[in-house]
VEXLODO-273598 format. One record per residue: residue number from 1; x, y, z of N, C-alpha, C, O in turn. Coordinates in Angstrom, 1 decimal. Layout:
N
NODE   n    n_x    n_y    n_z   ca_x   ca_y   ca_z    c_x    c_y    c_z    o_x    o_y    o_z
NODE NUM      X      Y      Z      X      Y      Z      X      Y      Z      X      Y      Z
...
***
This chain:
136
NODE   n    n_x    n_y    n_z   ca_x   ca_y   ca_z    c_x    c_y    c_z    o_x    o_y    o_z
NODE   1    3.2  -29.4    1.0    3.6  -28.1    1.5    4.4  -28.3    2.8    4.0  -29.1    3.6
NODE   2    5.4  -27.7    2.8    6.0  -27.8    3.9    6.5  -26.4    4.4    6.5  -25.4    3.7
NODE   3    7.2  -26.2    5.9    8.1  -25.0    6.3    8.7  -24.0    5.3    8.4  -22.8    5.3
NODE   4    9.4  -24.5    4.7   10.5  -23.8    3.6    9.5  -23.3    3.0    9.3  -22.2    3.3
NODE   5    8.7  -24.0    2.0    8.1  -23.9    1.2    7.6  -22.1    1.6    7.8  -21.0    1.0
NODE   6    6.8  -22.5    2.8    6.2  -21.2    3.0    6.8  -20.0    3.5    6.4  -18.9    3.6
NODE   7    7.8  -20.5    3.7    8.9  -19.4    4.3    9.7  -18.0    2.8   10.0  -16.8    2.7
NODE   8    9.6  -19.4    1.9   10.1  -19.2    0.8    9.3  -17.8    0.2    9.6  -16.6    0.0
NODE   9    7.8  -18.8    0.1    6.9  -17.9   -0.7    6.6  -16.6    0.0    5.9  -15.7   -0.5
NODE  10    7.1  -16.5    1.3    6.7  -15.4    2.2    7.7  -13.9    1.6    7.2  -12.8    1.3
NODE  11    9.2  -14.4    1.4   10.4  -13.8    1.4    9.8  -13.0    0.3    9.6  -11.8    0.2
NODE  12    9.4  -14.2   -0.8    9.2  -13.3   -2.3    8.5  -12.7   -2.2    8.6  -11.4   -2.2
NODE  13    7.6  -13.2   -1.9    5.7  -12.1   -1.7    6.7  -10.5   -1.1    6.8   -9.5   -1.7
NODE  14    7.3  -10.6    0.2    7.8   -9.3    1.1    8.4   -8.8   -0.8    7.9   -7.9   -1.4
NODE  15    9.4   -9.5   -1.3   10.7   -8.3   -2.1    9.8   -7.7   -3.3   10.1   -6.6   -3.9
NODE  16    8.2   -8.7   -3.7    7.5   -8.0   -4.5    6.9   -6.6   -4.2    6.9   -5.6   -5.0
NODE  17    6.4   -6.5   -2.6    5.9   -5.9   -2.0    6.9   -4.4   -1.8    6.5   -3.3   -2.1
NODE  18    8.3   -4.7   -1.3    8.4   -4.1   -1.5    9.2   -3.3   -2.4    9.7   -2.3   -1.8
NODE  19    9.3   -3.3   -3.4    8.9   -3.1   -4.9    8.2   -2.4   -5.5    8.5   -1.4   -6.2
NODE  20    7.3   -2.8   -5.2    5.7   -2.0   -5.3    5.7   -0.6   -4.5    5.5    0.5   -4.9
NODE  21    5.8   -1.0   -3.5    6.4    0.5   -2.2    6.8    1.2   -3.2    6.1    2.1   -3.7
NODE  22    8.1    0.8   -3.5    9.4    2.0   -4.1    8.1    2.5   -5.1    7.8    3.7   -5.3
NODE  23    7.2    1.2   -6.0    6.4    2.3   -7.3    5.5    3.5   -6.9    5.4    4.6   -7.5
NODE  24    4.8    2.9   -5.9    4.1    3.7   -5.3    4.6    4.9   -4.6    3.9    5.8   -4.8
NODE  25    5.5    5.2   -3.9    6.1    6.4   -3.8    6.6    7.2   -4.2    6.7    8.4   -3.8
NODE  26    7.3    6.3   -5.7    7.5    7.4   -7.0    6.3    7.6   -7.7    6.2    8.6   -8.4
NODE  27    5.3    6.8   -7.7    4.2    7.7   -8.5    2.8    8.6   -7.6    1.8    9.0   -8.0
NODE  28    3.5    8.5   -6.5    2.7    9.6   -5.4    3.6   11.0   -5.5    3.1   12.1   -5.3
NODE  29    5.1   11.0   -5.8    5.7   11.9   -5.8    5.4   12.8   -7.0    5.4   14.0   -7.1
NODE  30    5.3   11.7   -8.1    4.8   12.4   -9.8    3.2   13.3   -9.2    3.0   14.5   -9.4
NODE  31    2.4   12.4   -8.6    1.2   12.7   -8.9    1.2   14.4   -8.1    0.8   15.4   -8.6
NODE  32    1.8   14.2   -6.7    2.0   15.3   -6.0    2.9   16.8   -7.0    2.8   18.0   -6.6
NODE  33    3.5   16.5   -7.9    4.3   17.0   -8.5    3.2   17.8   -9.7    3.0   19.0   -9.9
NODE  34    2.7   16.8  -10.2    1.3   17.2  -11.4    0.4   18.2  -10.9    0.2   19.3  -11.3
NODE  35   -0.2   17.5   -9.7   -0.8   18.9   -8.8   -0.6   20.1   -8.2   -1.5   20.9   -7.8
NODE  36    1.0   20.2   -8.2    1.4   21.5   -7.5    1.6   22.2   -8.9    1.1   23.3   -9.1
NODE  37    2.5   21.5  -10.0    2.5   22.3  -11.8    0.8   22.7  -12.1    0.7   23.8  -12.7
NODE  38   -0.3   22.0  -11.9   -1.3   22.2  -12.7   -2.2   23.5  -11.4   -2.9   24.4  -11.7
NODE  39   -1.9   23.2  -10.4   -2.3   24.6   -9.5   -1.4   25.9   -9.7   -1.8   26.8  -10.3
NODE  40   -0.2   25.8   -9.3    0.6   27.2   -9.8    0.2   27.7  -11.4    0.3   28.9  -11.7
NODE  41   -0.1   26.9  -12.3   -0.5   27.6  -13.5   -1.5   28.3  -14.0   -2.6   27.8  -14.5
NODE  42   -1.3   29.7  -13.9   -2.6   30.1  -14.4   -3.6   29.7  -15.1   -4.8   29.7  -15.1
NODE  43   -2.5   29.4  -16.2   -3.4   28.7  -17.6   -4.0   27.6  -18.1   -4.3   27.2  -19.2
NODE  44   -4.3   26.8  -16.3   -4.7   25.4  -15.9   -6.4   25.7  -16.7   -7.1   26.7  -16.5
NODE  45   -6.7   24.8  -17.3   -7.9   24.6  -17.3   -9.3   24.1  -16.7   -8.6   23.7  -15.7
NODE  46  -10.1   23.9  -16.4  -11.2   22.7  -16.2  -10.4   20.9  -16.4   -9.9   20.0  -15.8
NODE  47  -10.5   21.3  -17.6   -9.8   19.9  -18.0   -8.5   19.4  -17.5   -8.2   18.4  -17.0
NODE  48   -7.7   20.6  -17.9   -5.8   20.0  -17.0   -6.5   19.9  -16.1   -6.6   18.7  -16.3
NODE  49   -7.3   20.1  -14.9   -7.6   20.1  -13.0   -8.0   18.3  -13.2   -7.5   17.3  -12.6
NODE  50   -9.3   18.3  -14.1   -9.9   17.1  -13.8   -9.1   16.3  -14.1   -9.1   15.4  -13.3
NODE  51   -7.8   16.1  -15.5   -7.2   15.1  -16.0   -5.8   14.8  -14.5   -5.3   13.7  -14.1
NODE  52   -5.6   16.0  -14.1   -4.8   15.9  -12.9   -5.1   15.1  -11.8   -4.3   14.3  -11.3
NODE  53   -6.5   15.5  -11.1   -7.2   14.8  -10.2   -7.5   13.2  -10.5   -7.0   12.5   -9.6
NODE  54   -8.0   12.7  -11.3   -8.1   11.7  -12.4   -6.5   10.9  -11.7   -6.3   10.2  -10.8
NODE  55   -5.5   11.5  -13.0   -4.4   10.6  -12.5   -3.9   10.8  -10.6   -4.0    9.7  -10.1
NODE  56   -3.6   11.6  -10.0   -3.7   11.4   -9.0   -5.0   10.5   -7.9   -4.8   10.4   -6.6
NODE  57   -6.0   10.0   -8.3   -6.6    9.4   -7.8   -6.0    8.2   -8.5   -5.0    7.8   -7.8
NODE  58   -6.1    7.6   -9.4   -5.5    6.5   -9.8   -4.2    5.7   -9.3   -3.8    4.6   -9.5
NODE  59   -3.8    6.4   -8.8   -1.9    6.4   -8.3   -2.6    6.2   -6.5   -2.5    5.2   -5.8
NODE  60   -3.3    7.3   -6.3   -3.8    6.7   -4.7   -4.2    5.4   -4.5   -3.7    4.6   -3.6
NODE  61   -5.6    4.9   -5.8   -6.3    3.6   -5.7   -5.2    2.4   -6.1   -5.4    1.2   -5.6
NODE  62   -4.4    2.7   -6.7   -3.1    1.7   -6.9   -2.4    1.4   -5.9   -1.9    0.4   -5.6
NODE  63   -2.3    2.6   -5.3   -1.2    2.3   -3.9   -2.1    2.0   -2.8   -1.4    1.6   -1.9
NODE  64   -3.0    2.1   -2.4   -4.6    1.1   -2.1   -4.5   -0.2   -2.4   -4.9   -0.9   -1.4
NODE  65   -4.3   -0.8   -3.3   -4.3   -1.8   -3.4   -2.9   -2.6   -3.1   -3.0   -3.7   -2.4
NODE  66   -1.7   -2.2   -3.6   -0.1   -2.7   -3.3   -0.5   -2.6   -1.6   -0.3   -3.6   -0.9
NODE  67   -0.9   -1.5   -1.1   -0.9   -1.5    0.9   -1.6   -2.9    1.3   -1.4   -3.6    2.3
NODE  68   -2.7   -3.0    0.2   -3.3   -4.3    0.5   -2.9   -5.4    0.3   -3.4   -6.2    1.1
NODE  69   -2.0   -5.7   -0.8   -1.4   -7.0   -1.4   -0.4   -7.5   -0.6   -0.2   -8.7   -0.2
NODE  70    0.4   -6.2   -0.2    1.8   -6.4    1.1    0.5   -6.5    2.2    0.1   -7.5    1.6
NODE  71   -0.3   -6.5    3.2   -0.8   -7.1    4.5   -1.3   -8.4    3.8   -1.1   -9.4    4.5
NODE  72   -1.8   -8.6    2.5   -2.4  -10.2    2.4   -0.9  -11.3    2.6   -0.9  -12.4    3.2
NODE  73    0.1  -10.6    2.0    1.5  -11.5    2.0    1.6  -11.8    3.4    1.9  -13.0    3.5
NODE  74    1.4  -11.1    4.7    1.7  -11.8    5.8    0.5  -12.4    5.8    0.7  -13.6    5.7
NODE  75   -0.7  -12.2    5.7   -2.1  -12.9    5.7   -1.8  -14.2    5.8   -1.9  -14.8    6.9
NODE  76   -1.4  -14.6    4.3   -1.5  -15.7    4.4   -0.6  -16.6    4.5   -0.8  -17.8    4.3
NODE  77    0.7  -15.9    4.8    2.2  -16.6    5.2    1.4  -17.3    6.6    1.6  -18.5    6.8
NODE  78    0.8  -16.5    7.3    0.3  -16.7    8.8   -0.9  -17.9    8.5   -0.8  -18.8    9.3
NODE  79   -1.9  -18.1    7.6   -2.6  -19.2    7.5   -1.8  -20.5    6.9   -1.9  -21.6    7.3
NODE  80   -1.1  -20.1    6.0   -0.1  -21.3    5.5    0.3  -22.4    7.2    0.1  -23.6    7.4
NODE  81    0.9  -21.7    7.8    2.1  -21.9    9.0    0.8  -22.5    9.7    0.9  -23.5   10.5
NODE  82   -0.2  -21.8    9.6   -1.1  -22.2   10.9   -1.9  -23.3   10.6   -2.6  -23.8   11.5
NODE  83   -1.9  -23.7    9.2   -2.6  -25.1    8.4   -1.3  -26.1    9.1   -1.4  -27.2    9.7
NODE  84   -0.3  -25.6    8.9    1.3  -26.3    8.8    1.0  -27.1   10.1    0.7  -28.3   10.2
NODE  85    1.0  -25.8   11.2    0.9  -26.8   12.5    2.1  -25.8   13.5    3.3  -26.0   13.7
NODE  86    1.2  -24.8   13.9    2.8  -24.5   15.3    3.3  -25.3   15.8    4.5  -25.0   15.8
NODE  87    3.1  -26.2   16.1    3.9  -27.4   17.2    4.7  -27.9   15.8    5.8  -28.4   16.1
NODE  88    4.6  -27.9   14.9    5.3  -29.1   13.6    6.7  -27.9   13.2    7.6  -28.3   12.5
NODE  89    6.8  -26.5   13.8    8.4  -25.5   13.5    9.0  -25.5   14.0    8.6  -25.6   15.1
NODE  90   10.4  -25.6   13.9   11.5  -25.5   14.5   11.9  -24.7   15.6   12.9  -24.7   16.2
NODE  91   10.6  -23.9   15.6   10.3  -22.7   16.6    9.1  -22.2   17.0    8.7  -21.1   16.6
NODE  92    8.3  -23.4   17.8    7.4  -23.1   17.9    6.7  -21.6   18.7    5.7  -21.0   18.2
NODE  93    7.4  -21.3   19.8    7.4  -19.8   20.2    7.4  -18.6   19.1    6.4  -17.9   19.0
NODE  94    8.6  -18.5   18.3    8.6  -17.7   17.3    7.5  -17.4   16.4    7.1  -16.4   15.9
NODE  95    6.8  -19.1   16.2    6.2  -19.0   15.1    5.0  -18.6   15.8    4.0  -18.2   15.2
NODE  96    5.1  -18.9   17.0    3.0  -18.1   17.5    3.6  -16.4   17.6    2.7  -15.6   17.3
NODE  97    4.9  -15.9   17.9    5.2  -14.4   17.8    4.6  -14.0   16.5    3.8  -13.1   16.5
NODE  98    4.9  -14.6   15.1    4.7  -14.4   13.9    3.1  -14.2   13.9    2.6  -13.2   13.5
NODE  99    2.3  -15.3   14.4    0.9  -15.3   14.0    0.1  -14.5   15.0   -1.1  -14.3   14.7
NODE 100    0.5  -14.1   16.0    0.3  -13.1   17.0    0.7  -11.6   16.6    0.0  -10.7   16.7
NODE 101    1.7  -11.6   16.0    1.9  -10.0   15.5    1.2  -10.0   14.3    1.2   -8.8   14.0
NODE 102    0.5  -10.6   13.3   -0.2  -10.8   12.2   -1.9  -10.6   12.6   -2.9  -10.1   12.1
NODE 103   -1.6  -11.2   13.4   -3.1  -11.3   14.5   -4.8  -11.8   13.7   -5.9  -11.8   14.3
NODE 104   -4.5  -12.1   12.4   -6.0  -12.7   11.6   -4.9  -13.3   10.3   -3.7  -13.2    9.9
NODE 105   -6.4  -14.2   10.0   -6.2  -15.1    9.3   -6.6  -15.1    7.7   -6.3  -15.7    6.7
NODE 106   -7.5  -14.1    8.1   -8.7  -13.6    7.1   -8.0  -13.1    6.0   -6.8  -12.9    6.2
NODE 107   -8.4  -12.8    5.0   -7.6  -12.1    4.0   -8.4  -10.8    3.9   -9.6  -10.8    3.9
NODE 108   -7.5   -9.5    4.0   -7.4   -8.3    4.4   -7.9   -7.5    2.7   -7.3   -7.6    1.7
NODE 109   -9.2   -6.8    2.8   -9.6   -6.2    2.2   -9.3   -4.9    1.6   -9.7   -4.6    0.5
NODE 110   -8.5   -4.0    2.7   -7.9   -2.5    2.9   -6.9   -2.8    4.0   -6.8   -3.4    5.0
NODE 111   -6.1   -2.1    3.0   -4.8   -1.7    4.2   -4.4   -1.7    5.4   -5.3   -1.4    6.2
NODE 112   -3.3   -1.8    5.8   -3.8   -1.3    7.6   -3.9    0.1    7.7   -3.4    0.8    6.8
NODE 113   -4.9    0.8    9.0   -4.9    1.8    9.4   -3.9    3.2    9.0   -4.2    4.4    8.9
NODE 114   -3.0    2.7    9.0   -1.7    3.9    9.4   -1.9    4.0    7.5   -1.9    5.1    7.1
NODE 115   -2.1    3.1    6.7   -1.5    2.7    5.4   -3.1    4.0    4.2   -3.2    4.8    3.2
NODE 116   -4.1    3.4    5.2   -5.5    4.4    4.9   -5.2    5.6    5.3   -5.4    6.5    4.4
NODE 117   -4.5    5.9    6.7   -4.6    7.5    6.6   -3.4    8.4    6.2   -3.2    9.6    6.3
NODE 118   -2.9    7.4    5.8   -1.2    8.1    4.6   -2.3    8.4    3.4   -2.4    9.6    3.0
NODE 119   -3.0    7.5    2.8   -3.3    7.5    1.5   -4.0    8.7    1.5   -3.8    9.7    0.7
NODE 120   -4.9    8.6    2.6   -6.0    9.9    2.9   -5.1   11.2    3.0   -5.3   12.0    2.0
NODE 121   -4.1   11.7    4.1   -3.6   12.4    3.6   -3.2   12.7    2.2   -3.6   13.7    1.7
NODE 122   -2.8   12.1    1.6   -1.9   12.2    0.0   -2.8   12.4   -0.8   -2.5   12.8   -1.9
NODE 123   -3.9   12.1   -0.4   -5.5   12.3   -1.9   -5.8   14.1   -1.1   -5.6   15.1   -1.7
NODE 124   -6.0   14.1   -0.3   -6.2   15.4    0.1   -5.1   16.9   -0.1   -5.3   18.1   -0.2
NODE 125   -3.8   15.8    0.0   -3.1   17.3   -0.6   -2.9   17.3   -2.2   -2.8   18.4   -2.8
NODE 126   -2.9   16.2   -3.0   -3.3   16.3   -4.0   -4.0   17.1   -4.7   -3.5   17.8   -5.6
NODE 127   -5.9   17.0   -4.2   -6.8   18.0   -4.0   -6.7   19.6   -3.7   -7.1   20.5   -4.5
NODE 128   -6.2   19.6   -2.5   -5.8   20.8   -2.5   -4.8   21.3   -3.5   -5.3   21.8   -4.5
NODE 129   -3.7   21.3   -3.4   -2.9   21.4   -4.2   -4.0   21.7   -6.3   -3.5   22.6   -7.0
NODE 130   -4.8   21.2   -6.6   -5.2   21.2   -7.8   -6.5   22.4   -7.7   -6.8   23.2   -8.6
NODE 131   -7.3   22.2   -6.4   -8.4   22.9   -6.7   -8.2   24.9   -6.0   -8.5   26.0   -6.3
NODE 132   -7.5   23.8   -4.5   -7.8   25.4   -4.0   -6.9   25.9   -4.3   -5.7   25.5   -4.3
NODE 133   -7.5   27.8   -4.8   -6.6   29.3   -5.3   -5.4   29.4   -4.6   -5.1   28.8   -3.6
NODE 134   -5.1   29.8   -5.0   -3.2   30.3   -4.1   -3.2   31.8   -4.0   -4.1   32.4   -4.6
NODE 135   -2.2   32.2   -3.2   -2.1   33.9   -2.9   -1.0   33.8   -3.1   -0.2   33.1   -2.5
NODE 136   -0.7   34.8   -4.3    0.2   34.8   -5.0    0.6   36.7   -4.7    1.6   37.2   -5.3
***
């Protein structure tokens, strides 16, 4: 293993990631969309509410996990480099900026912070949007 190497696998890991982003935000936009059609409809049933809620949870726990797959790609860009050897890069400063703004080594179970309370927002208007009445 060397520099490149992991520099390499970093670049791709990021264009998968984000990727994933763009899916996740079009299928938060669907799911947000399903919720606002299956609430405005009178003729929503039990069933359209739960099949709605259902897929919009699924689209949340998906993009739950992509928030988590994009923080493991620095994860472990940053353990790679730090096996590598800071003193062994062409920049050693840079490369402690890198593992310093990364700040663990650990592999990351849930998202970052900001990434949980977007999701939380988005499952809550979801919710809303499907359960609570409207004034019409």
């Amino acid at each position: 293993m060397n520099l490149e190497n992991i520099v390499m696998a970093f670049q791709a890991g990021r264009m998968v990631d984000g990727l994933a982003f763009i899916g996740s935000i079009l299928a938060i936009w669907l799911a947000l969309r399903i919720a606002n059609m299956t609430g405005e409809n009178p003729d929503s049933n039990i069933v359209a509410k739960i099949v709605s809620t259902g897929f919009g949870a699924c689209v949340v726990l998906g993009s739950w996990q992509a928030y988590t797959f994009a923080q493991n790609t620095f994860i472990n860009a940053a353990a790679r480099i730090e096996m590598f050897g800071v003193d062994n890069t062409p920049a050693p400063e840079r490369t402690q900026g890198f593992l310093d703004f990364v700040g663990t080594t650990e592999v990351a179970a849930t998202p970052t912070p900001l990434g949980i309370a977007f999701l939380a927002i988005v499952s809550l208007m979801i919710v809303t949007l499907i359960w609570v009445p409207r004034n019409n």
